[in-house]
C-alpha positions in Angstrom: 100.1 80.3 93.7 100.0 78.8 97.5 97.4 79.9 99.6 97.9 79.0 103.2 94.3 78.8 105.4 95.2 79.4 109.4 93.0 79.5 112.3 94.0 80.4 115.6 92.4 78.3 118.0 91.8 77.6 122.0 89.6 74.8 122.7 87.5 74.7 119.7 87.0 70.7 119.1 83.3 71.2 118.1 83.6 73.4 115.4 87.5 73.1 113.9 87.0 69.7 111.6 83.6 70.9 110.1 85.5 74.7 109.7 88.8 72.9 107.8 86.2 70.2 105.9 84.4 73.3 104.8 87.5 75.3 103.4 87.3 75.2 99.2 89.5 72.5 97.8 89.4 74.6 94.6 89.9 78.3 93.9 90.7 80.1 90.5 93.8 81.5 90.3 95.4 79.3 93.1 97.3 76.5 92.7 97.6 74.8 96.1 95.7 74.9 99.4 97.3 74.3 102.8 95.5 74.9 106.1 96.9 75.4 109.4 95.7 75.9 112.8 97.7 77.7 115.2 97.1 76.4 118.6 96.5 78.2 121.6 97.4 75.9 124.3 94.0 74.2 124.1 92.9 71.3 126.7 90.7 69.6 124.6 90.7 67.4 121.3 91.2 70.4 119.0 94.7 69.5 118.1 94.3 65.5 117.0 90.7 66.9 115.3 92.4 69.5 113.0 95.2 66.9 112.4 92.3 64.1 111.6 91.2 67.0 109.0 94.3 67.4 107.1 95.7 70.7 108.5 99.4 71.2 109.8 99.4 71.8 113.3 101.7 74.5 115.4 100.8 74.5 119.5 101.7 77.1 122.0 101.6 74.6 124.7 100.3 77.2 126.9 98.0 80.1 126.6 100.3 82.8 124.9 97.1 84.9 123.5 96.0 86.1 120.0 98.4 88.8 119.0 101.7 86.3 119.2 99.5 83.5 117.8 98.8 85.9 115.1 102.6 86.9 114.1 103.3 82.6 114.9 101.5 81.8 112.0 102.1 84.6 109.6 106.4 83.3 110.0 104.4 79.5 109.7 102.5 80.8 106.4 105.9 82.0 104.8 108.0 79.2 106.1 105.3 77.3 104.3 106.0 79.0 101.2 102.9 80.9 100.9 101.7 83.3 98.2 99.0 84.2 100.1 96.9 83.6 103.5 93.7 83.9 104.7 92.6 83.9 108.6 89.6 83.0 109.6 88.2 82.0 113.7 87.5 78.5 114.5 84.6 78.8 115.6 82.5 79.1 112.3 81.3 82.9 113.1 82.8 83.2 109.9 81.8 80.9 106.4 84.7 79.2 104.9 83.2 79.4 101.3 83.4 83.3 101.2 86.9 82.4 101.3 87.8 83.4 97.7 86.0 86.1 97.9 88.9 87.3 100.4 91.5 86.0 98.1 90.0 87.1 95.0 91.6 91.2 95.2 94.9 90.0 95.9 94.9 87.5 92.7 93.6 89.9 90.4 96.4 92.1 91.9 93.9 94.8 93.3 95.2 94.4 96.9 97.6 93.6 99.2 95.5 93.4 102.5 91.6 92.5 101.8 89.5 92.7 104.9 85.9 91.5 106.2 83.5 94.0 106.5 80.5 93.0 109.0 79.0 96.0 109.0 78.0 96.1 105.1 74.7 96.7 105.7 74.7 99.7 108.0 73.3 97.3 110.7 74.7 95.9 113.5 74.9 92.1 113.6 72.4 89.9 115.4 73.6 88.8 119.0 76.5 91.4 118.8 76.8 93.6 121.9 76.4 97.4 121.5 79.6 97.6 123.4 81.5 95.8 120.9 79.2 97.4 118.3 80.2 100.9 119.4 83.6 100.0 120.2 84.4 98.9 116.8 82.9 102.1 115.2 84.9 103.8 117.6 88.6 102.4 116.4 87.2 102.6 112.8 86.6 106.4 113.3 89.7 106.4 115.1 91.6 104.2 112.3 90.3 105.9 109.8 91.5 109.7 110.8 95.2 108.5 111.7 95.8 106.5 108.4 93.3 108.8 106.1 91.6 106.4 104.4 88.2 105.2 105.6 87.0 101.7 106.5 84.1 100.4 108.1 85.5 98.0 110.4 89.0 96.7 111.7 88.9 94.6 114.3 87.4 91.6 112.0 89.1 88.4 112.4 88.1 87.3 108.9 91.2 89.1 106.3 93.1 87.5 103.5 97.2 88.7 102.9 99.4 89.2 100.0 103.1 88.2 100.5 104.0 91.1 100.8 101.6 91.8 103.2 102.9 89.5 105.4 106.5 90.5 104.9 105.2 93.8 106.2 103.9 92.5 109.3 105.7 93.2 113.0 103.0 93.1 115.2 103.7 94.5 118.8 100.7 94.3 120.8 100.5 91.5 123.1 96.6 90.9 123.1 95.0 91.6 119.5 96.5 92.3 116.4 93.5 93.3 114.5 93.3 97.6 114.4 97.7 97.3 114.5 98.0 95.3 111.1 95.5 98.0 109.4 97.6 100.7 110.5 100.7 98.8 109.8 99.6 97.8 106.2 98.3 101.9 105.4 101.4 103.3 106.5 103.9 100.9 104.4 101.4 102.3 101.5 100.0 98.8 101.1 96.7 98.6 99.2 94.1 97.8 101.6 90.4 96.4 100.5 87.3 96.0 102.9 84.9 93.0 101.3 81.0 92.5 103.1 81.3 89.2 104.4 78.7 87.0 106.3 78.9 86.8 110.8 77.2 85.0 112.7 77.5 85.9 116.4 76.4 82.6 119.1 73.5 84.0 121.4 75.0 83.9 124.9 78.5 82.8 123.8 81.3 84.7 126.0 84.4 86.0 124.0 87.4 84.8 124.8 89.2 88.0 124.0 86.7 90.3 125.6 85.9 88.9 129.1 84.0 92.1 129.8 82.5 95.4 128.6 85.0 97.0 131.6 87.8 95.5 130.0 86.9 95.6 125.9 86.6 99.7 126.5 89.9 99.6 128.2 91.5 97.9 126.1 90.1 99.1 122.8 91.0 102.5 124.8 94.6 101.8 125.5 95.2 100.3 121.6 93.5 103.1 120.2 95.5 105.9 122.1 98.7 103.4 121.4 98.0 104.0 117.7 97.5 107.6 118.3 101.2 107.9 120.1 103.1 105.6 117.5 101.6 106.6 114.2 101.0 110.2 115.0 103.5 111.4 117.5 103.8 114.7 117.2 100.3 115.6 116.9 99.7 113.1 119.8 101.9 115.0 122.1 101.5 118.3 120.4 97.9 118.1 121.7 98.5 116.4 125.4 101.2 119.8 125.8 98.9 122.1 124.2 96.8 121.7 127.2 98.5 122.9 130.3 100.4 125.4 127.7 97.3 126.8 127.3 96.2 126.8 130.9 99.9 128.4 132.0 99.2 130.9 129.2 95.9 131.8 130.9 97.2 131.6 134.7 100.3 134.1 133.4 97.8 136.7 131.8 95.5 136.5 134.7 98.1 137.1 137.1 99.6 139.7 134.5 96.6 141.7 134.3 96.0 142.0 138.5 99.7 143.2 138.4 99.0 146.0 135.8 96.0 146.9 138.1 96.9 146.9 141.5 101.1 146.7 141.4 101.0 143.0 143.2 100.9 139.8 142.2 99.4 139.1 145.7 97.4 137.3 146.4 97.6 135.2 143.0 101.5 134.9 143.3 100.5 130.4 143.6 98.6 131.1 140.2 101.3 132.6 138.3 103.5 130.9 139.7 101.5 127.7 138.8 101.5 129.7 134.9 104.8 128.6 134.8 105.3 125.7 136.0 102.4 124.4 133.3 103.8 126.5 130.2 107.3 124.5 130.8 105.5 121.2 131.3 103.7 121.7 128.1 107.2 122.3 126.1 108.3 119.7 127.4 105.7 117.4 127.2 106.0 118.8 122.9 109.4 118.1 122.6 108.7 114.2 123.8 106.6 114.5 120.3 110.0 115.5 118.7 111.8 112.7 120.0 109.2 110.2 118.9 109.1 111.1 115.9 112.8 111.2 115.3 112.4 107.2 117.2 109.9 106.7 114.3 112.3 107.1 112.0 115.1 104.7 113.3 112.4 102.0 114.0 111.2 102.7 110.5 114.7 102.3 109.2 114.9 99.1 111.2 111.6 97.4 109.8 113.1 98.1 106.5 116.0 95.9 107.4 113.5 93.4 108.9 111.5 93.3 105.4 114.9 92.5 103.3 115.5 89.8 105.8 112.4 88.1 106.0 112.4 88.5 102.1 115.8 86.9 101.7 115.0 84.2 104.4 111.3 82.9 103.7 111.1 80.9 100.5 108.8 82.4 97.6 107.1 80.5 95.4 106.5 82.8 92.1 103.5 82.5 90.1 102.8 80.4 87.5 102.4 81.9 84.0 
């Protein structure tokens, strides 16, 4: 089997030869061990270091940000012929020598999608930010109820992928990739397996994916109610119509009731009138559900197409008996 190692990396000279030098030269049940850094349109020496180091190098040229980078080196990994792949930051948050830990599910056969689980321990890390603490336990939760299985954390950037796995994977997201791929992988019925694995968070070191706590609860916002829209449509719209239905409903028996009383509508004719105009918004707003969900279907039918494709395209190198 061929296990492919990629990092994704802006401007990480310091850290990426130690990171690749660190990377097992030997793990049971794989045969051969390529590493790869993917990068980001760094300005520094990262590129001619991770090339000093051994690894096959891809460049954006220019900053094109992690989710692209992400799908870049997954079509890299099977180009490459891989059996499996492992990512893992270049900044050594992560330890390269729990690295067959990650792999070790999807040798046995166990798993096609094994992810790092930081929170293990029921603690939050050292140095992490309650923001991003709170925020991950939030798209977790979130996660969690949409695909019916539970896990722990999903925006780790430490995961290890089967081939089919990575066949499977369509990323759409222009930023992160990280809560997409989980709900990607659970509704393609992949197995999915959370491992504890080791952080290490730099005191007073700003992320380069989350430039604020403004912006990380946006964002984390926005991907979460994304997920919500394109995994759960009709429930998702079922319950943004249910709410000026229900307010219509109430504005229509209101004004009902004064009519039954006094013979007028007057002087609640805005509010019934109102009634309406929310009890139609609210069918329609349902009926967007509908036609999401039929949408669903198509795209579904054209990932399926996608899958073949990438099956019949990518070379595969089988396991050895």
């Amino acid at each position: 089997m061929k296990l492919v190692v990629f990092s994704i990396c802006l401007n990480e000279e310091k850290t990426i030869g130690e990171l690749l030098d660190r990377v097992p030269k030997k793990i049971e049940g794989i045969d051969e061990i390529v590493t790869m850094v993917i990068d980001d349109g760094s300005s520094d020496n990262t590129v001619k270091i991770a090339q000093e180091h051994g690894a096959i190098v891809y460049s954006n040229l220019q900053q094109k940000r992690l989710a692209y980078s992400f799908q870049v080196a997954i079509d890299k990994a099977l180009m490459l012929g891989a059996n499996l792949a492992v990512n893992i930051d270049g900044d050594l948050q992560f330890k390269p020598e729990e690295i067959p830990n990650l792999v070790k599910p999807i040798v046995e056969g166990r798993a096609d999608f094994v992810a790092g689980n930081r929170f293990a321990n029921g603690k939050r890390p050292d140095n992490m930010s309650l923001s991003k603490y709170y925020g991950n336990q939030l798209g977790a939760y979130v996660v969690s109820k949409l695909t019916r299985q539970e896990f722990f954390d999903v925006t780790c950037g430490f995961r290890a992928y089967s081939r089919e796995a990575m066949l499977q994977m369509n990323i759409n997201s222009k930023y992160t990739y990280t809560q997409e791929s989980f709900q990607l992988m659970a509704s393609k019925n992949l197995n999915i397996v959370q491992i504890p694995i080791s952080i290490k968070y730099f005191k007073g070191r700003k992320s380069r994916v989350v430039t604020s706590i403004f912006s990380f609860i946006t964002l984390s916002a926005f991907n979460i109610m994304r997920a919500f829209r394109d995994f759960a449509p009709i429930k998702f719209f079922g319950i943004l119509g249910l709410i000026p239905f229900v307010l219509g409903v109430l504005g229509i028996a209101f004004t009902s009731v004064h009519w039954l009383n006094t013979g007028s509508i007057s002087p609640y004719k805005s509010i019934g009138i109102s009634g309406i105009y929310l009890i139609t918004l609210g069918i329609v707003i349902a009926l967007f559900g509908l036609l999401s969900d039929m949408l669903g279907r198509i795209v579904n039918n054209q990932e399926k197409i996608l899958y073949y494709n990438k099956k019949n395209y990518y070379p595969n190198l089988k396991k050895k008996k």
